[in-house]
N, C-alpha and C positions, 0 to 999 in steps of 0.2 A: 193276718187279717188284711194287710195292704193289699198282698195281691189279690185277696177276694175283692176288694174295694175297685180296683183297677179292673178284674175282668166283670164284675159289673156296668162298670162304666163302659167300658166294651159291649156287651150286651144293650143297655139304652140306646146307643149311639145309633146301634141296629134296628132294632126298633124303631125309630125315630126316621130311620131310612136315610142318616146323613153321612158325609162324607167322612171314612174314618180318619183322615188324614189332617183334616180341619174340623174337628168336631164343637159342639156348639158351648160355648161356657154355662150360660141360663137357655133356660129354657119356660114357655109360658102354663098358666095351672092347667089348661086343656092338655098340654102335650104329659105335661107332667102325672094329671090324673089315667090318662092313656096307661104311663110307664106302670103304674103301682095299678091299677086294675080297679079304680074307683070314679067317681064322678068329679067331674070340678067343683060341683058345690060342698060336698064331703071335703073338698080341702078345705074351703069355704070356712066350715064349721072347724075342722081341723086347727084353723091357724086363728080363730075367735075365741077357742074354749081352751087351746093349749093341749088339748088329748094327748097328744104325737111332739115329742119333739121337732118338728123338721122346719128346719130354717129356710125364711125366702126372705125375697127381697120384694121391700113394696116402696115405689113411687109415686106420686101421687094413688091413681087407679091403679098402675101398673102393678102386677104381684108378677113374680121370676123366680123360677127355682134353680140354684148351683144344680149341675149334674151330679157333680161329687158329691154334693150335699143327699141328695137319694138317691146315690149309692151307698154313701156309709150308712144312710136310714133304714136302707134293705140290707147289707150286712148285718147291721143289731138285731134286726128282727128274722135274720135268718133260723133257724132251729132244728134238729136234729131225727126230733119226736117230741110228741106232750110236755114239755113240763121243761125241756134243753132248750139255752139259748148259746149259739154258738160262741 
């Protein structure tokens, strides 16, 4: 499961268009909802109602997602076919 979690994080990093060498620790809900294919406000709802476990950080306004942190949230939810979670 790690190295799924790792070449995930690999793949955002891509996405993100950032430097694979210095890649970013957080990252903010816009870029985040970008990675996972939803809205920022969906996170929104996401981290108000608890739907999704996915951990961020919030400072004052400021809300931040670990990169790791959704990558190991898309590794759980990766799946194989209907009904398979890997």
């Amino acid at each position: 499961m790690q190295a799924n979690i790792d070449a995930i994080k690999i793949e955002i990093v891509a996405q993100l268009d950032c430097d694979p060498k210095t890649p970013p620790v957080h990252i903010d809900d816009k870029q985040a909802a970008a990675v996972l294919g939803v809205k920022p406000s969906t996170l929104a709802v996401w981290r108000s109602t608890g739907r999704y476990p996915l951990p961020f950080v919030k400072v004052g306004r400021m809300v931040r997602y670990r990169v790791s942190d959704l990558a190991e949230f898309m590794a759980r939810r990766t799946v194989g076919h209907t009904g398979e979670v890997a």
